[in-house]
N, C-alpha and C positions, 0 to 999 in steps of 0.2 A: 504494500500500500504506500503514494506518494500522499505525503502533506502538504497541502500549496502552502508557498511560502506568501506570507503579508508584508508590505513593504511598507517602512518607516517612513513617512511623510519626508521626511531628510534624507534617505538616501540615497544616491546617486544614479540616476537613470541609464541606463546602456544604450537605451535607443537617442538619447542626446548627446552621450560621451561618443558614440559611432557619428553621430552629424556632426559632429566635431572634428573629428577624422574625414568626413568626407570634405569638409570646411577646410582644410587642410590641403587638399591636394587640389581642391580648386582654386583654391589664390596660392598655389607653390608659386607663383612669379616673386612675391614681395621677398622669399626668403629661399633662392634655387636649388642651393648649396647644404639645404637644411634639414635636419632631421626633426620630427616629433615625438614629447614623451608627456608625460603628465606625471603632476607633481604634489603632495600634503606638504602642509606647511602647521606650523601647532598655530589655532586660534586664541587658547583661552590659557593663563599663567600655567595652571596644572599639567596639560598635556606633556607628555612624552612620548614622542615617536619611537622609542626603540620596542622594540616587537612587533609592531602594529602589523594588521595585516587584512589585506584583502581579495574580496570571494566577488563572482559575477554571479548572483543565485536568482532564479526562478524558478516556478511551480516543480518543474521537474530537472532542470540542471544546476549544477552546484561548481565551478570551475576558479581554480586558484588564482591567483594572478602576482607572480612577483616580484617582487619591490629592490630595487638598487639600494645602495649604501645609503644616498642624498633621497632614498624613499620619494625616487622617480619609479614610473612606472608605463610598460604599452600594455594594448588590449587587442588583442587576437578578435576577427570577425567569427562570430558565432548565429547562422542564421535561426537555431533553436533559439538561443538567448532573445533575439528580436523579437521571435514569434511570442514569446513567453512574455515580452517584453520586460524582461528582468531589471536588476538593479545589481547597481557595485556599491555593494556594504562591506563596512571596516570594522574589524573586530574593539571600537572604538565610538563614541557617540560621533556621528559624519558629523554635524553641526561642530562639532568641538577642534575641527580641524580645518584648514585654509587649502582649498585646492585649485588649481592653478595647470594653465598649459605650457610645457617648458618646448620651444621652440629655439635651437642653436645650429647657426651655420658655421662651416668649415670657413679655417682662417682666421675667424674674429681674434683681435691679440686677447690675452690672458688677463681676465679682471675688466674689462671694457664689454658691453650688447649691444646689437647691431636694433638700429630702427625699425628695419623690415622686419626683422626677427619678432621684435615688440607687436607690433603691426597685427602682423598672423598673429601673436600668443593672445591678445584680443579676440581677433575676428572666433576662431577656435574655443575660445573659453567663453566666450559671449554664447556661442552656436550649442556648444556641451552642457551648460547650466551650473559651472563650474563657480558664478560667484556668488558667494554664501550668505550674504544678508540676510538680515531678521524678515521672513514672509511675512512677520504679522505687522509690524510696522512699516512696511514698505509694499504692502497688499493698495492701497488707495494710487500708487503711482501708475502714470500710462504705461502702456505697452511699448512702448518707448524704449524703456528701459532693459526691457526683454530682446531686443533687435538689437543685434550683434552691428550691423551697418551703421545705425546712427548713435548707437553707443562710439563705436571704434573711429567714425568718422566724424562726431561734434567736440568742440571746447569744453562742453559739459558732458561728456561722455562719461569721465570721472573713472576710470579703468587702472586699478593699482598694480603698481609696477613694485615688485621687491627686491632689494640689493641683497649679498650676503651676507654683508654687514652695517652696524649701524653707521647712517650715514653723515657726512657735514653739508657734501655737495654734490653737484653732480654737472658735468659739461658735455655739450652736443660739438662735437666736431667733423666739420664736411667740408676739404679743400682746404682753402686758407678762412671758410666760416668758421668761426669758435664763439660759442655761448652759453653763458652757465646758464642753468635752470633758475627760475625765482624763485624765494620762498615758500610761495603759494603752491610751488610743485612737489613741494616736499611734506614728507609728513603727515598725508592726507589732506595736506590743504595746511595744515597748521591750526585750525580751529576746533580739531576732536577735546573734548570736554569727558570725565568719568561718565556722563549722565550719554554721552552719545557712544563712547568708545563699545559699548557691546554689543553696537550694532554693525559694526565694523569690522570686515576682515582683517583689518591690521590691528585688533587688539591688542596681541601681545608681540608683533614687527609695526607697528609703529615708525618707530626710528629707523626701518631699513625701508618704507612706503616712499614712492614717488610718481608725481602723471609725468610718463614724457609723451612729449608731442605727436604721437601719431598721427594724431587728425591733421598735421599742418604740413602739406603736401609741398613746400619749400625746401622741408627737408627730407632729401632722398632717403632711400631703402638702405642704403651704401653709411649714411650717417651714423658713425659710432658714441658712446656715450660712456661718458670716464668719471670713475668715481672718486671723492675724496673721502675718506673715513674719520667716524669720531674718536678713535684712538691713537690714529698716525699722529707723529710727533708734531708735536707744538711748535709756533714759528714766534717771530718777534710781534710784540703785541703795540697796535699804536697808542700814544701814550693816555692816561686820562683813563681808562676800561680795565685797571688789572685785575677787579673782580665787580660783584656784581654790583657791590655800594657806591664803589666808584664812579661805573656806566654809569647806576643810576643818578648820583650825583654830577656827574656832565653830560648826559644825556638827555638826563630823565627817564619817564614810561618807555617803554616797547612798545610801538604800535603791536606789536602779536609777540607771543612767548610761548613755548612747550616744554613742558616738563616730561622727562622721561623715566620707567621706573627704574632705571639704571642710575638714575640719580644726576645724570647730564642733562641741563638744561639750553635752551637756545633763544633766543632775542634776535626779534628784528628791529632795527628803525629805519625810516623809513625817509627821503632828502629830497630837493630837488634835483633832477640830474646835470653833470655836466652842463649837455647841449637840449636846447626845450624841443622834446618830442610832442606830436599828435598825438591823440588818443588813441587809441589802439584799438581795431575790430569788435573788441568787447565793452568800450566805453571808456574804459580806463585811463588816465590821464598816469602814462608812463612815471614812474619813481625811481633813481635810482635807493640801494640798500646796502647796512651793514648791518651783517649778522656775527653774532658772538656765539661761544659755544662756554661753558659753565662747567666745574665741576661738580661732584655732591656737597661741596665746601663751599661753593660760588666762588673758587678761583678761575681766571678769565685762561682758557687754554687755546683758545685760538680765534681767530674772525677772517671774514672775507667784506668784501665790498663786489658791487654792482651796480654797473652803468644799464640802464634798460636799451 
């Protein structure tokens, strides 16, 4: 006798983690050179991935699936499984973990992701139902946000990108173009608050969260992106900021600030730039910024600036 299996409102569809796969090999252009795999990421402080593991099951099949070191993973086409239309369940609550499409091309240098790469890990995780947001809070938004196109394709797409490590910066380089990311791209925006953070895939990566540009078709597929980290060493600090009482007494406020539970925190403020730019496609009336980075002590360990 088979027992049909019932599947957990949460976990993971096969017949969407397959459209994802097929999502995949029809926009192969943005990324030619590229292989596909999918990936868990821990959601919530407690998770640990080491064990973890995952099954493809329906009514009547039950099929292993497994897991690399960095707990990537591919799926084998099963046209039972579709008929069944199963699910990929983890011996793990699926809500409690961040999952994601890891798409990487040959060549990219070491520690750097290629734009195109980014591109597709969108269009494929959009397509799969790979990002995990609160349904019940997020049940009243259009459909909109279900559409992998105008998710991957709009300024508001809002599609999180994660580094390996926590981050300070991040720069887009194409040709002799070079431009660091703004704050705003970091972080989740920089504006997650405790009361919003658990609705959020980057609950407990946070600090490694960023939107790069995809939607912004100026920069090519070919555009790589370079990370700065918050533990690389310390540089010379300009004067007046050596911790946080100081900024705050020459600076004042932060237009925005993030605390991290690593106990690193970060500040922006916020100038006019150099040279008076136009407002920008979104309204915005360009700024440039300096951002500081904090310790658990509020000693000032390092800062950058930006010209918009």
């Amino acid at each position: 006798m088979t027992v049909p299996y019932t599947r957990d409102p949460v976990d993971k569809s096969y017949r969407k983690m397959v459209r994802g796969m097929d999502r995949y090999a029809r926009d192969i252009a943005l990324a030619p050179q590229s292989t596909l795999r999918f990936q868990l990421l821990p959601r919530l402080p407690t998770v640990k991935l080491e064990g973890v593991g995952l099954k493809v099951i329906g009514d009547h099949i039950a099929l292993p699936v497994a897991m690399a070191p960095d707990y990537s993973f591919t799926l084998e086409r099963k046209q039972q499984a579709l008929d069944e239309d199963a699910a990929l369940v983890a011996n793990r609550k699926t809500s409690s973990m961040t999952w994601r499409a890891l798409v990487r091309s040959a060549g990219v240098p070491e520690g750097m992701r290629r734009l195109g790469d980014l591109r597709l890990e969108c269009l494929v995780g959009m397509e799969a139902g790979l990002v995990s947001n609160n349904a019940a809070l997020f049940a009243w938004l259009s459909d909109m946000l279900a559409d992998a196109d105008k998710v991957c394709g709009s300024p508001e797409g809002n599609y999180l990108q994660f580094a390996p490590r926590p981050l300070f910066g991040a720069t887009l380089h194409s040709g002799a173009r070079v431009e660091a990311l703004p704050f705003r791209a970091l972080y989740a925006g920089g504006t997650q608050t405790p009361a919003t953070l658990p609705y959020c895939d980057c609950q407990v990566l946070l600090d490694r969260s960023y939107y790069a540009p995809i939607w912004d078709r100026s920069w090519p597929d070919d555009t790589l992106i370079g990370f700065e980290y918050m533990e690389e060493a310390e540089g010379p600090m300009p004067p007046g900021v050596a911790s946080k009482e100081a900024a705050r007494t020459a600076l004042g406020e932060p237009a925005a600030a993030q605390r991290f539970d690593s106990g690193y925190e970060v500040w922006q403020y916020q100038y006019p730039p150099a040279a008076p730019k136009p407002p920008g496609a979104d309204g915005r009336k360009p700024m440039a910024e300096l951002v500081l980075l904090f310790d658990g002590g509020g000693k000032t360990l390092k800062f950058r600036r930006r010209e918009p």
